[in-house]
MARLOVEX-416817 format. One record per residue: x, y, z of N, C-alpha, C in turn. Coordinates in pm, whole numbers, plus 50000, padded with zeros to 5 digits. Example, Ala and Ser with C-alpha at 12.3 -4.5 7.8 and 13.67 -1.06 7.14 Angstrom:
513194943150780512304955050780513204967050780;512854977550708513674989450714512905000350787;
***
This chain:
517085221049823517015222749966516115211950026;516515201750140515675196750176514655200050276;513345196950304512325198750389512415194950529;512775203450563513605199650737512295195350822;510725200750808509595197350870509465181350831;509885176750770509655161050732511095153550783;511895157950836513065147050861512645146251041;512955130851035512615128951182513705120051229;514255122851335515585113951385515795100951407;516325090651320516375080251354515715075351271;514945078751159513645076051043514895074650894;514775062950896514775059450755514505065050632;512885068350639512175074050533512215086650525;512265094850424512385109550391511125112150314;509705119850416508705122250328508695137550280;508135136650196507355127850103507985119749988;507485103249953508525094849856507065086149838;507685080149680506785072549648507315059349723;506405052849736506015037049815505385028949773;505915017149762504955004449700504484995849768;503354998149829502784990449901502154971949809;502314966049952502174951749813501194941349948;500404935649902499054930249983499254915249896;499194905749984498774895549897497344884549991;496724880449886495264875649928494904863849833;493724857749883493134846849814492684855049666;492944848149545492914851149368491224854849411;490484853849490489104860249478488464871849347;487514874249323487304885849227487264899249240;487194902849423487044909749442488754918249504;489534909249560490584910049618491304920549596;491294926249436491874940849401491464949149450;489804949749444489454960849478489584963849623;489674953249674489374952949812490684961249881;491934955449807493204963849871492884979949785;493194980149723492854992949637491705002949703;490804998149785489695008649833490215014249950;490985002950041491695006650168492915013150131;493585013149977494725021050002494305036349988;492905036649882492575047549886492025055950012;491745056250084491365058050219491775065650268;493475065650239494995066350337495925076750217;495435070650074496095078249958495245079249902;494445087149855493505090549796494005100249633;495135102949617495505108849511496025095749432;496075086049443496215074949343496035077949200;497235081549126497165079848964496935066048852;496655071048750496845062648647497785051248662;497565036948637498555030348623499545025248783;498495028548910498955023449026499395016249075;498295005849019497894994349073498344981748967;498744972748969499044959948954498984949948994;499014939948950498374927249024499084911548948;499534903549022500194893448940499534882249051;499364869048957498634858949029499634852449091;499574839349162500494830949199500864820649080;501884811449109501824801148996500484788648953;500184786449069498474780149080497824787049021;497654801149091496474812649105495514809349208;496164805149294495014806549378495654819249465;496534827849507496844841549499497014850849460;496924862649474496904871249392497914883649481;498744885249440499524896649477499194915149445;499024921949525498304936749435499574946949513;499924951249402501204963449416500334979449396;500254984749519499705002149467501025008749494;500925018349391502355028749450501725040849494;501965041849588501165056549671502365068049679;501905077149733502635089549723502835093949902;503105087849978503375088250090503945103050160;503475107250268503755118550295504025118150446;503875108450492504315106350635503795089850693;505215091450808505075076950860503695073550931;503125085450989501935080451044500745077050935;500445082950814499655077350722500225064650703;501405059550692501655048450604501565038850732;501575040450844501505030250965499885025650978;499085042350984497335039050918497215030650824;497685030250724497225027650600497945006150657;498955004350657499494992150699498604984350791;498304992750889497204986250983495994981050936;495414988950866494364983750822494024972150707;494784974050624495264964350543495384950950578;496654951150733496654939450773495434934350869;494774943150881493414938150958492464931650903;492534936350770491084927550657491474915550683;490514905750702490124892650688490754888850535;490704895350417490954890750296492714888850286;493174900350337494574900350357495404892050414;496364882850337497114873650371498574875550453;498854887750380500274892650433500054908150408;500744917150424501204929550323502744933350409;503464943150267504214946750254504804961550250;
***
């Protein structure tokens, strides 16, 4: 049966679904954590094995993949915003 309190008209997304949020930033040392603290914020149930991270071909970027557990468009619009607001943040996804 689906969750009729979560379907919204015209919405794409059907929450709750997992989501891969993807941030990319200067290869810095800190740059993981940095997306990773703000995703926690927004997703705070973050499991084992979330997070990933692949450099550029240089490395002077660093790409960071969290898979969150998304439960609505307005967390994930929070969570996007802020992300793209850090100074460290190059793009996100």
């Amino acid at each position: 049966m689906r969750d009729l309190l979560n379907e919204v008209p015209g919405e794409i997304m059907q929450y709750p679904c997992e989501i891969a949020v993807k941030a990319m930033g200067r290869a810095d040392s800190d740059f993981e954590t940095i997306v990773v603290e703000i995703v926690r914020r927004h997703a705070p149930d973050l499991g084992e094995g979330s997070v990933s991270s692949k450099p550029s071909s240089k490395g002077n970027y660093l790409a960071v993949t969290v898979r969150v557990n998304a439960v609505s468009r307005a967390q994930m619009d929070a969570l996007y915003h802020e992300l793209s607001a850090h100074e460290a943040v190059a793009m996100a996804l």
